[in-house]
Structure formats: C-alpha cells, structure tokens
Legacy VTK file of the C-alpha trace (Angstrom):
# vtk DataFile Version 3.0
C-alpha trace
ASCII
DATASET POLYDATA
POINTS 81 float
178.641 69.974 -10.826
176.260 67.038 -12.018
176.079 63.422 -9.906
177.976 60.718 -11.328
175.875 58.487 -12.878
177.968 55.473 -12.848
179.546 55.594 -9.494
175.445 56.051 -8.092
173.920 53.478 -10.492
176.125 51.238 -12.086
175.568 48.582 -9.248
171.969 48.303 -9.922
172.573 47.493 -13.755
174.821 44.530 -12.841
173.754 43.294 -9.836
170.809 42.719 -7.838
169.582 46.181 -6.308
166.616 46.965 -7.816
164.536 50.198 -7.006
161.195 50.254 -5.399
158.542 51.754 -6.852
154.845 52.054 -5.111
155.652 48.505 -3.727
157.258 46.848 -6.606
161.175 46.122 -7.103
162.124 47.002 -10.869
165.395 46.260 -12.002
167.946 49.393 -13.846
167.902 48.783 -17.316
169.220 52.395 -18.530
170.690 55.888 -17.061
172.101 58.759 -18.866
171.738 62.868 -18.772
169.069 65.225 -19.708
169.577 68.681 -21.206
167.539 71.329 -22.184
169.563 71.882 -25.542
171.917 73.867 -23.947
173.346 72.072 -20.963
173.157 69.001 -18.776
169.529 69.922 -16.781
169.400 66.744 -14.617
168.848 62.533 -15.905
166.647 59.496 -16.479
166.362 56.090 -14.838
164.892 53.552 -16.993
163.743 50.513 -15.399
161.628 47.292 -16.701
158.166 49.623 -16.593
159.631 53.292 -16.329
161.210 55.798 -16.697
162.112 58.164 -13.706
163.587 61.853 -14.421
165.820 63.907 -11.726
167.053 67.252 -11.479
171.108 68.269 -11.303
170.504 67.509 -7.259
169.045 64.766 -7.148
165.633 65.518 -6.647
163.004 63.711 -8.552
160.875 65.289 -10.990
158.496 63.093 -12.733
157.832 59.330 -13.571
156.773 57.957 -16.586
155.411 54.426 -17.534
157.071 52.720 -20.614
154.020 52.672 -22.779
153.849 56.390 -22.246
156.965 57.065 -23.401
158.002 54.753 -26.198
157.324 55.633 -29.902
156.179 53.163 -32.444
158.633 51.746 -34.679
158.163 52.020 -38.702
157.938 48.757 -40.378
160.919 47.744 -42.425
160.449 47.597 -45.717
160.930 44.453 -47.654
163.140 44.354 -50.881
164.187 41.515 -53.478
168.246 41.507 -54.193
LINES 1 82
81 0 1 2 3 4 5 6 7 8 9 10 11 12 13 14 15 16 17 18 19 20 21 22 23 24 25 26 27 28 29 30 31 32 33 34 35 36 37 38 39 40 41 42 43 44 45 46 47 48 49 50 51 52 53 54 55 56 57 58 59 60 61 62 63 64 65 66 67 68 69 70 71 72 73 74 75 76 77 78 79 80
C-alpha cells in the first residue's frame, strides 16, 4: 500500500501551505511516484528550489537542489518553410 499523493499534497499545490525547509517556506510545485523499474519504491516533492524524495512510508530519503537535478535543454534548431 503506497500514500496517496493527492489526498496528502494536493492542498499545498493550490493553496497556501508551503513546506519549510532549513528556515525557508517553498511552495509545492510537483509530486508524483518513484520506482525502481519494477514497482512504485516511494515519491518526489518538487518545490520552487528542490526536490525532496520519500520512501513507500513516508520517511524521507534525500533532498536535492534544482540546479542539481535539472538537465540542460538542446537548442532548437532553426529551419526556413
């Protein structure tokens, strides 16, 4: 049995709750589940500067700022029609 997301969360993406996070509030921008390829192994909170990662109980794993975890995005390439 995994914790539903919505029912725990939801209230923080459209309303004011914001987490706390070594002093600072930072708003919800994002949830969802984790897996390991093979099943659901816990989720993700994404807020304004990270992104927080939980195990199937609840218990928190590991936080990671933004910058850390965001890729670089190719350049689109320009073409003539």
């Amino acid at each position: 049995m995994f914790i539903n997301l919505d029912e725990r969360y939801h209230s923080y993406l459209r309303g004011g709750k914001k987490l706390r996070i070594d002093g600072v509030d930072e708003k919800v921008t994002a949830y969802g589940y984790t897996d390991d390829g093979k099943s659901i192994d816990g989720y993700y909170l994404t807020t304004e500067n990270y992104q927080l990662y939980y195990n199937n109980d609840g218990v928190f794993l590991r936080m990671k700022a933004l910058n850390e975890v965001a890729q670089p995005v190719a350049k689109p390439a320009l073409i003539d029609v």
